[in-house]
py3Dmol code that shows the C-alpha trace and the ligand (Angstrom):
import py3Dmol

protein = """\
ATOM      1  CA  UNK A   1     -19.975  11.979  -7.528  1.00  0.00           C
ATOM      2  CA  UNK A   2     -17.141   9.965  -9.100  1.00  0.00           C
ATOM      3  CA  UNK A   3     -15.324  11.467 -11.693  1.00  0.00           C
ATOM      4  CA  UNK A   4     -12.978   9.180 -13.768  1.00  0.00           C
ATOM      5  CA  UNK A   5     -10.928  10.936 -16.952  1.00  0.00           C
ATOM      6  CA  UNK A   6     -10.379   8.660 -20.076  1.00  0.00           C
ATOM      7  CA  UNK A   7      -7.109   9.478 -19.108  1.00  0.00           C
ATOM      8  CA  UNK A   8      -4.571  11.763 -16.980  1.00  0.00           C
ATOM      9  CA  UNK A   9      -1.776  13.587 -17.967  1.00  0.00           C
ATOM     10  CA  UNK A  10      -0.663  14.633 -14.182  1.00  0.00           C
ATOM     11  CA  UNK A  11      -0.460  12.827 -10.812  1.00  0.00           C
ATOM     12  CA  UNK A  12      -1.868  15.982  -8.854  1.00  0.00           C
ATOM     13  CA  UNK A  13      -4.858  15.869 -11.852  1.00  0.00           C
ATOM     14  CA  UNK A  14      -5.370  11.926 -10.549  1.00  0.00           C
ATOM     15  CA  UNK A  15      -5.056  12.362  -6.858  1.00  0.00           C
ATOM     16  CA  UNK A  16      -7.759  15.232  -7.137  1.00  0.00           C
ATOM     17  CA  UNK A  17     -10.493  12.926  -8.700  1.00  0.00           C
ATOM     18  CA  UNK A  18      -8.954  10.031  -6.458  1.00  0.00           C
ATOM     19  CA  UNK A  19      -9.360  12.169  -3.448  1.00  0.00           C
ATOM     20  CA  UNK A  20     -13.432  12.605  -3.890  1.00  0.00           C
ATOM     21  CA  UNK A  21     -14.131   9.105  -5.522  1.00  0.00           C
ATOM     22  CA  UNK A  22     -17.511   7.407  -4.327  1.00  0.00           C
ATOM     23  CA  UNK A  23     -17.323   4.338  -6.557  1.00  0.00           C
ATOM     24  CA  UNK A  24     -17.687   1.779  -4.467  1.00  0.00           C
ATOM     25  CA  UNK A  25     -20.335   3.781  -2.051  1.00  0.00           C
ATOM     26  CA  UNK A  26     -22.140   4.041  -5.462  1.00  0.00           C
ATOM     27  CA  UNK A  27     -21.861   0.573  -6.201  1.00  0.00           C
ATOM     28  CA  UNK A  28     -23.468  -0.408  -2.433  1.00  0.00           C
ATOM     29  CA  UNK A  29     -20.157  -0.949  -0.332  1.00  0.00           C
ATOM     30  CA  UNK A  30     -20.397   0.516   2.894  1.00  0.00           C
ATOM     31  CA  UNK A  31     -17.384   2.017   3.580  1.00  0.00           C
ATOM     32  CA  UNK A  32     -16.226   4.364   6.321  1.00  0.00           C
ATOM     33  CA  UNK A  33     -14.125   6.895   5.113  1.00  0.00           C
ATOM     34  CA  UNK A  34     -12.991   8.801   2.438  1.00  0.00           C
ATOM     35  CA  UNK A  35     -10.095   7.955   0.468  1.00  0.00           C
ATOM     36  CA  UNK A  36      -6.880   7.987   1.513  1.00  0.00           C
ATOM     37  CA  UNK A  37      -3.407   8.075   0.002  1.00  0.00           C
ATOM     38  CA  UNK A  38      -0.435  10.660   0.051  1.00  0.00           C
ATOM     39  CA  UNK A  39       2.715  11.331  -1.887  1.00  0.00           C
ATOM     40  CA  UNK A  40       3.933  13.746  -4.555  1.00  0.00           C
ATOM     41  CA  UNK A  41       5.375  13.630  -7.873  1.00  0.00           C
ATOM     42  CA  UNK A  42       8.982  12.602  -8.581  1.00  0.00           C
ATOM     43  CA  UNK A  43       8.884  10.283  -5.498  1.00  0.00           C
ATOM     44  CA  UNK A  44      10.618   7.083  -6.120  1.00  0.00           C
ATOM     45  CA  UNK A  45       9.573   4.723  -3.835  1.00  0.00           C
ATOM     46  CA  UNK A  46       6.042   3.205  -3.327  1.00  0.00           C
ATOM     47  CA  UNK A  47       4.251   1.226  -0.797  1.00  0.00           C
ATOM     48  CA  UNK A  48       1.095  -0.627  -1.804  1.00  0.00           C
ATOM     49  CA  UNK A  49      -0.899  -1.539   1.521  1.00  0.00           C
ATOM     50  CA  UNK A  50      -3.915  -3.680   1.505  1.00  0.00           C
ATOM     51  CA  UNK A  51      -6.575  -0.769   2.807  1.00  0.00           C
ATOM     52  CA  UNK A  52      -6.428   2.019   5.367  1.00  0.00           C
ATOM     53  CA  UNK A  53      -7.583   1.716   9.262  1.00  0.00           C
ATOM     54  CA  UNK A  54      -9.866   3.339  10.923  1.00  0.00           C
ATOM     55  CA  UNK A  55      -7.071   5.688  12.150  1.00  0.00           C
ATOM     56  CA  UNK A  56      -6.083   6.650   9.302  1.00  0.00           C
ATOM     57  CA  UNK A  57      -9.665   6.894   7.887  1.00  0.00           C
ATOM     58  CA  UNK A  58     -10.045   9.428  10.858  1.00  0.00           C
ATOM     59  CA  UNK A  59      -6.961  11.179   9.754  1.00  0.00           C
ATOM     60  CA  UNK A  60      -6.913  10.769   6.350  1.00  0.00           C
ATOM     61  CA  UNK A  61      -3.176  10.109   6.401  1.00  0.00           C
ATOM     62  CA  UNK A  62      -1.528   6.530   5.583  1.00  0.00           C
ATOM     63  CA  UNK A  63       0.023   4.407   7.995  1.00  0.00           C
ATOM     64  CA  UNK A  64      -0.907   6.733  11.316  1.00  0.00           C
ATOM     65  CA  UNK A  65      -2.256   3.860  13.569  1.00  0.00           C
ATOM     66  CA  UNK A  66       0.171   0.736  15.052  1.00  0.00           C
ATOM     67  CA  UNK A  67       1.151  -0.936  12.091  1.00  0.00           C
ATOM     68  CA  UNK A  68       2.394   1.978  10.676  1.00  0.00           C
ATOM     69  CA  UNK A  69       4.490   2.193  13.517  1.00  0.00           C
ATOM     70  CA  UNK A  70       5.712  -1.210  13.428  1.00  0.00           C
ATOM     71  CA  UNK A  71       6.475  -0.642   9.298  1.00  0.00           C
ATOM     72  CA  UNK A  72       8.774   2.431  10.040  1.00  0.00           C
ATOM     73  CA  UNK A  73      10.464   0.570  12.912  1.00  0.00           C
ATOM     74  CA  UNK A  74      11.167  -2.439  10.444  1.00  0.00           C
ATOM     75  CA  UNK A  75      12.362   0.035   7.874  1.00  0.00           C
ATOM     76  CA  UNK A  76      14.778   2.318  10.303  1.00  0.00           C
ATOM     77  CA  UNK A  77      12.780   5.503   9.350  1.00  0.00           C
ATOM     78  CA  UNK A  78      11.384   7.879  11.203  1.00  0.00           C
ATOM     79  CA  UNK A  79       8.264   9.696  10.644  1.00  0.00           C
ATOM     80  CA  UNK A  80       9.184  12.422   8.300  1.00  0.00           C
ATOM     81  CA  UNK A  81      11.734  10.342   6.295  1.00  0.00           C
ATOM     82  CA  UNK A  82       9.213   7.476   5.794  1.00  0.00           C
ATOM     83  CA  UNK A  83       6.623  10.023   4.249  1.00  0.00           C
ATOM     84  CA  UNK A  84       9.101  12.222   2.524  1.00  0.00           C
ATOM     85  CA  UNK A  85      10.497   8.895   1.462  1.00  0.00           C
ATOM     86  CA  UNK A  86       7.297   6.630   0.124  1.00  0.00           C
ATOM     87  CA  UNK A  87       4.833   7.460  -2.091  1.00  0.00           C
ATOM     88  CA  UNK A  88       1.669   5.761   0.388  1.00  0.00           C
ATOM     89  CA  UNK A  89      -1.565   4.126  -1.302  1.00  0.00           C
ATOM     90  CA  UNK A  90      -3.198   0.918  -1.765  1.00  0.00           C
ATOM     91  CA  UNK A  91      -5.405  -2.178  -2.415  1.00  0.00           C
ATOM     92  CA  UNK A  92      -8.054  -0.125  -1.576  1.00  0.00           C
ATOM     93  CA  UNK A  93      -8.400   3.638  -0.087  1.00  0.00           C
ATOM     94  CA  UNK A  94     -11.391   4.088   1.897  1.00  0.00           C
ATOM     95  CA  UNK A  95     -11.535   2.601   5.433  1.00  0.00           C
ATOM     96  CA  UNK A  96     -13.617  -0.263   5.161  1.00  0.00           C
ATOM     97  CA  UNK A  97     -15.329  -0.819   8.799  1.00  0.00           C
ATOM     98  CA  UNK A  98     -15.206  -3.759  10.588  1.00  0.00           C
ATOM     99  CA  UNK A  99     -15.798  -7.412   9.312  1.00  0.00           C
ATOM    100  CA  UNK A 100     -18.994  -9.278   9.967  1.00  0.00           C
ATOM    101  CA  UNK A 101     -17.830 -11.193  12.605  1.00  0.00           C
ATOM    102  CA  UNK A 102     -16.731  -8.095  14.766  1.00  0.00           C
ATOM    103  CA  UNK A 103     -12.755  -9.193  14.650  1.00  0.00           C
ATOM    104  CA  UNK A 104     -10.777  -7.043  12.444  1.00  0.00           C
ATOM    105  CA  UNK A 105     -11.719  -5.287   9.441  1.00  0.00           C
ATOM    106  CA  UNK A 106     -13.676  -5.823   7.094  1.00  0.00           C
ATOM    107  CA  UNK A 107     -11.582  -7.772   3.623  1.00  0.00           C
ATOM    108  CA  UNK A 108     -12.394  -5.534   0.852  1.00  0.00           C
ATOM    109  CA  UNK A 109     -14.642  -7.777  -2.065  1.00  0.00           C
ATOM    110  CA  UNK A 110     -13.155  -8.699  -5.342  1.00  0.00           C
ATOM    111  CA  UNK A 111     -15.436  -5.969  -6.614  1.00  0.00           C
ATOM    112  CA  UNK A 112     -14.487  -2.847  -4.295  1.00  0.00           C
ATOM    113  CA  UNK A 113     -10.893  -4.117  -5.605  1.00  0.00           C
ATOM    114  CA  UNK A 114     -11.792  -3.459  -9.301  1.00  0.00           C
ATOM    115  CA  UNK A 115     -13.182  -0.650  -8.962  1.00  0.00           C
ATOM    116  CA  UNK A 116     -10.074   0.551  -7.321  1.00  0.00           C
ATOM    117  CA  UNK A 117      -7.346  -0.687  -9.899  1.00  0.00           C
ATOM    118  CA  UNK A 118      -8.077   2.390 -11.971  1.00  0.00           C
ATOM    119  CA  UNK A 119      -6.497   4.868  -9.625  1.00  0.00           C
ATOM    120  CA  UNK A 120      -3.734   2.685  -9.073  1.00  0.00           C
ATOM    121  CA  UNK A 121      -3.046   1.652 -12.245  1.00  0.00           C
ATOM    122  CA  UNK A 122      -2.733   5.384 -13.374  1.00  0.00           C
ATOM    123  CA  UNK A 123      -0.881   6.131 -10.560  1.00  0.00           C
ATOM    124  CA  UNK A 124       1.880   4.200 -11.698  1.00  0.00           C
ATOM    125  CA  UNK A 125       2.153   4.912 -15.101  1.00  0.00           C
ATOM    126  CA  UNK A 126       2.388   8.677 -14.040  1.00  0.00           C
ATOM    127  CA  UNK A 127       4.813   8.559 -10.848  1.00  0.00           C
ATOM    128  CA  UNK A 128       7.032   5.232 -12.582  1.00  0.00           C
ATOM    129  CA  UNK A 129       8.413   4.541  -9.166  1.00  0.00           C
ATOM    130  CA  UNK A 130      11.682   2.595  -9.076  1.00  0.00           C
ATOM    131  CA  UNK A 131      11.072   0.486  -6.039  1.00  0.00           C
ATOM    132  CA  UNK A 132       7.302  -1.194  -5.133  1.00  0.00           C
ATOM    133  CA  UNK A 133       6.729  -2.684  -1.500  1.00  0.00           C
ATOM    134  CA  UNK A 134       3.804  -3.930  -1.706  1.00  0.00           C
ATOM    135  CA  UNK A 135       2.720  -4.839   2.195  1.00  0.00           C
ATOM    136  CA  UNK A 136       0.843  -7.524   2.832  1.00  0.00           C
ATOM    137  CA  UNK A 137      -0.369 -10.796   1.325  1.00  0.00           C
ATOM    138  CA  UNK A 138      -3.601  -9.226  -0.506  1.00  0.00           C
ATOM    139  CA  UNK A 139      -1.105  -6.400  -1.609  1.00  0.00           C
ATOM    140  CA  UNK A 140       0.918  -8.578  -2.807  1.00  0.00           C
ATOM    141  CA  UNK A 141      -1.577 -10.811  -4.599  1.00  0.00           C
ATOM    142  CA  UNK A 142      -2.849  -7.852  -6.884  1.00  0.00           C
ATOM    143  CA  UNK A 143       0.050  -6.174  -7.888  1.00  0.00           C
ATOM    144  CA  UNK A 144       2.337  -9.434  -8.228  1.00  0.00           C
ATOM    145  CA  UNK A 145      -0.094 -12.273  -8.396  1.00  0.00           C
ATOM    146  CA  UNK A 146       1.808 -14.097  -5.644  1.00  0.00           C
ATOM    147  CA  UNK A 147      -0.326 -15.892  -2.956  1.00  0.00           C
ATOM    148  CA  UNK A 148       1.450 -17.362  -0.140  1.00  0.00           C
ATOM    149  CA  UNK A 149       3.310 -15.189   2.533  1.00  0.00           C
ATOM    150  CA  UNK A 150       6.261 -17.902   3.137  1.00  0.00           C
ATOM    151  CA  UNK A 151       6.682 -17.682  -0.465  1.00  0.00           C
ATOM    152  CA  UNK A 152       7.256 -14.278  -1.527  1.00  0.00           C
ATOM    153  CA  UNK A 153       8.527 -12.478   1.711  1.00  0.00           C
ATOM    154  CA  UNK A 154      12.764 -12.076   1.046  1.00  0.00           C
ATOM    155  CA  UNK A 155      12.484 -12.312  -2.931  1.00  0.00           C
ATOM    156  CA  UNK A 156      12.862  -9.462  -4.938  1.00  0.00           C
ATOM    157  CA  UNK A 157      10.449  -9.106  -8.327  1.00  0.00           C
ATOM    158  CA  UNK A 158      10.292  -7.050 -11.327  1.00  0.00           C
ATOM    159  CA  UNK A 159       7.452  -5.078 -12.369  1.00  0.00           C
ATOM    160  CA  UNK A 160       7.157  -2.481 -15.179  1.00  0.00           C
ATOM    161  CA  UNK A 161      10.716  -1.616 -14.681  1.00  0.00           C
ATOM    162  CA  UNK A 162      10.321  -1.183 -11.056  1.00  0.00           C
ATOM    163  CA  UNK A 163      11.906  -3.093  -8.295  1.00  0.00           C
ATOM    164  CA  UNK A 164       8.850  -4.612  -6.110  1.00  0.00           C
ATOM    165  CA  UNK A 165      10.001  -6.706  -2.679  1.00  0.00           C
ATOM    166  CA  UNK A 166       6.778  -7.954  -0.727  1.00  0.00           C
ATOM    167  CA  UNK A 167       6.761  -7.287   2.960  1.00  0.00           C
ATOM    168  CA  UNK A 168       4.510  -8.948   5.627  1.00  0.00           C
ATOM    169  CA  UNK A 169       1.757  -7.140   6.995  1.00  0.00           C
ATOM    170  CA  UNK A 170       2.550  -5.500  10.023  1.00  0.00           C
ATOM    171  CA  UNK A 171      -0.623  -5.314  11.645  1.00  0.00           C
ATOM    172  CA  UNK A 172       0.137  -7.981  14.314  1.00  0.00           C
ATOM    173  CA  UNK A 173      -3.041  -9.487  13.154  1.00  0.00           C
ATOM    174  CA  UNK A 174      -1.475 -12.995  11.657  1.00  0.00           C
ATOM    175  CA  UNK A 175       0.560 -15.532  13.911  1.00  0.00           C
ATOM    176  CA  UNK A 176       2.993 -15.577  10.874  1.00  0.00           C
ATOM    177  CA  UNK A 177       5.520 -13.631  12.590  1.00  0.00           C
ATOM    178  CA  UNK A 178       5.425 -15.793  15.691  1.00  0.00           C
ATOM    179  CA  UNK A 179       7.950 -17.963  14.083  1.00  0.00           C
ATOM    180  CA  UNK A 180      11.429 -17.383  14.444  1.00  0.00           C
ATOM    181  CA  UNK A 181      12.154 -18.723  10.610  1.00  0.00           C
ATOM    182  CA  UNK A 182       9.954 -16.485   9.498  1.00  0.00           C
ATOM    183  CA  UNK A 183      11.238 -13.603  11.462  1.00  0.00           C
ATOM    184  CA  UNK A 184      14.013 -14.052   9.719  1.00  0.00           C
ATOM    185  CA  UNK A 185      12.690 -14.121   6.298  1.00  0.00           C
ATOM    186  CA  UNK A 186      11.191 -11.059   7.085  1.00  0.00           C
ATOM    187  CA  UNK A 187      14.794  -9.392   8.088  1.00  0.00           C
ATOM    188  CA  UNK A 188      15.614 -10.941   4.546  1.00  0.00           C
ATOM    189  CA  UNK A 189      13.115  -8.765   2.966  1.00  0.00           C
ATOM    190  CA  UNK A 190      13.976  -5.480   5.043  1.00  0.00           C
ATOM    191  CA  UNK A 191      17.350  -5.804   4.174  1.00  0.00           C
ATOM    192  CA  UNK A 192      16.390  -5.525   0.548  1.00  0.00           C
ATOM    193  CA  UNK A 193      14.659  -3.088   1.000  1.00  0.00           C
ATOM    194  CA  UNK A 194      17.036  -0.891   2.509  1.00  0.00           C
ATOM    195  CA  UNK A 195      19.633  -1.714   0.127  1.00  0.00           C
ATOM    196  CA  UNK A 196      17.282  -0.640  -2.699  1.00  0.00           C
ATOM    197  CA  UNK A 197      16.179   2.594  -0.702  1.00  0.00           C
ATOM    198  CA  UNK A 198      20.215   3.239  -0.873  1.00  0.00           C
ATOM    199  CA  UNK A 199      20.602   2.836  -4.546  1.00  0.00           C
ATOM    200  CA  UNK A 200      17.739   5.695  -4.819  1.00  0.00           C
ATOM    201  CA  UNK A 201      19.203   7.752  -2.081  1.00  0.00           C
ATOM    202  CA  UNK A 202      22.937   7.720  -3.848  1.00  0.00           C
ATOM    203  CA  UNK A 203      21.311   8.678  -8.038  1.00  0.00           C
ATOM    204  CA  UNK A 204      19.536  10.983  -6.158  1.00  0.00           C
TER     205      UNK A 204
END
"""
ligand_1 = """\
8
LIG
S -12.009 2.150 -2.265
Fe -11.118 3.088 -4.103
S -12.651 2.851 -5.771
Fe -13.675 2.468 -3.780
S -14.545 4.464 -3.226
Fe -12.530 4.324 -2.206
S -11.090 5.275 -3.664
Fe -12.990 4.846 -4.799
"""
view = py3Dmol.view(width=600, height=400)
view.addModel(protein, "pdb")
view.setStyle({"model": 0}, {"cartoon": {"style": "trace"}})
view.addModel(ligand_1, "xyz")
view.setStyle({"model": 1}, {"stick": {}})
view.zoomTo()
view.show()
């Protein structure tokens, strides 16, 4: 059963009700995991994906399955550093099966997103990271209201005192990449990215 606090004075008292929450099974979603997220307090540094894989559904661990390994690639890290690095959640946590027509996964509704905010919106006021890559258009659409890829990949944007610079998604899934412009937005945006991930690294 899904327990929700008016409010939470703790991030481990939030991930412990996140980590058991049925919401959207309760409201008739089928999804096909439970949720999924990781990080700890004090981290400064968040990515924001759009919803977890079936991998990491499976494994209850963020970013385990291909596109995870294309994200660290584009970000230099290795395994440990990119976890000991990023605090990991998103649009959405619970893996939410395939789409209808059999290609991909399924796009969580408008409603399953909703019901979602809550966790992340608490999440945020109690970690206050300093740097927000959100990955992914969808990801990017809720937390920054920006729409179009083109747009937004290679700016940098303010939110809630937090540094927040959009990344593609690196699923392979959209031809986006496929152009070499765009490839080189992208290597904009990582760039960015690492400077910022510098600036935390040096205040410690
Ligand atoms: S997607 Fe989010 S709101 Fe829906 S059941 Fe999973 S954790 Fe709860």
């Amino acid at each position: 059963m899904t327990r929700r606090k008016a409010s939470y004075r703790s991030l481990v008292s939030l991930q412990r009700d996140n980590r058991v929450c049925r919401a959207c099974v309760e409201a008739g979603y089928p999804l096909e995991s439970l949720p999924v997220f990781e990080g700890r307090p004090r981290q400064k540094a968040m990515i924001f994906g759009q919803a977890p894989g079936v991998v990491e559904g499976e494994e209850r661990r963020p970013w385990r399955g291909r596109a995870g390994r294309t994200l660290r690639r584009w970000l230099e890290l290795e395994e440990d550093a990119f976890y000991e690095i990023f605090y990991c959640a998103s649009v959405t946590r619970c893996y939410p099966g395939r789409g209808a027509a059999g290609r991909g996964d399924r796009t969580p509704t408008p409603r399953e997103i909703a019901l979602c905010r809550f966790w992340r919106e608490w999440e945020l006021s109690l970690l206050r990271p300093r740097l927000l890559v959100p990955v992914g258009g969808l990801a990017a659409r809720e937390l920054l209201g920006v729409r179009s890829v083109s747009d937004f990949v290679g700016r940098t944007y303010e939110l809630d005192g937090a540094v927040a610079i959009p990344l593609p998604h690196p699923s392979g899934a959209s031809s986006w990449l496929n152009d070499a412009a765009n490839r080189a937005q992208l290597e904009g945006a990582l760039a960015l990215v690492r400077a910022e991930l510098r600036v935390l690294a040096a205040a410690g």
